[in-house]
N, C-alpha and C positions, 0 to 999 in steps of 0.2 A: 668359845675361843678366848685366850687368854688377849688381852693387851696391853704393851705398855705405854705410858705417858713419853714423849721425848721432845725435850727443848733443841728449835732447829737449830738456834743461834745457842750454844751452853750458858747453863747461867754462870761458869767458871770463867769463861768466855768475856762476862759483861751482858748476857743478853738478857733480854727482860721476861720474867717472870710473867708472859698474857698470852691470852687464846689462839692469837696470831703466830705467837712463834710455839705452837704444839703442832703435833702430831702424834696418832696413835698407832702404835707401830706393834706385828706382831713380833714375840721375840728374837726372833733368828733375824731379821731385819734389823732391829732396835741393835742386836748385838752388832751386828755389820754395819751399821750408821757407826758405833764408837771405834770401833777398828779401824773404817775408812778415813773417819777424822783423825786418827792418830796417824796415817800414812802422810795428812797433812801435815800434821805438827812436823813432822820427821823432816821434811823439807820445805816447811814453810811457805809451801805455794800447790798449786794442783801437780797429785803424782804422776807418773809418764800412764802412756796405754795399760803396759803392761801388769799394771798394779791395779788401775780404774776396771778393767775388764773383768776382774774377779768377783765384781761386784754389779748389782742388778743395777738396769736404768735408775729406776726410781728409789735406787740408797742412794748414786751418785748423783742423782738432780738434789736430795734432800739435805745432803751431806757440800755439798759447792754450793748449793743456797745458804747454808749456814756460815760457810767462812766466807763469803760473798760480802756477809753482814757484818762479820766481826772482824774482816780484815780488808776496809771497801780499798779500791785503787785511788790513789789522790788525783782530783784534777790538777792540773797543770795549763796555768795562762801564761 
């Protein structure tokens, strides 16, 4: 089985280049990680149901863990 390497956090993103932010994703997944990310781009925050659901648990934990990282919420005192 083929695999690819994929940065959870992009390194286009800012994210760093270590072991930590890999995962090895079969293709079809790896492809569906970058689409779901761009769903983000698109509206800059988590997209509604109807667009998350298209997509398996485990792109949409990998893919909200990555913009989790690269776009954290601010605290506020």
């Amino acid at each position: 089985m083929e695999l690819h390497r994929h940065h959870v956090w992009p390194l286009g993103e800012g994210g760093p280049d270590v072991a930590a932010n890999l995962r090895w994703l079969c293709p079809s997944t790896h492809a569906n990680a970058h689409k779901l990310w761009r769903e983000y781009e698109k509206r800059s925050t988590t997209p509604p149901w109807d667009v998350l659901r298209k997509y398996n648990k485990y792109t949409r934990d990998i893919v909200a863990l990555g913009w989790s990282q690269a776009h954290p919420t601010p605290v506020l005192f």
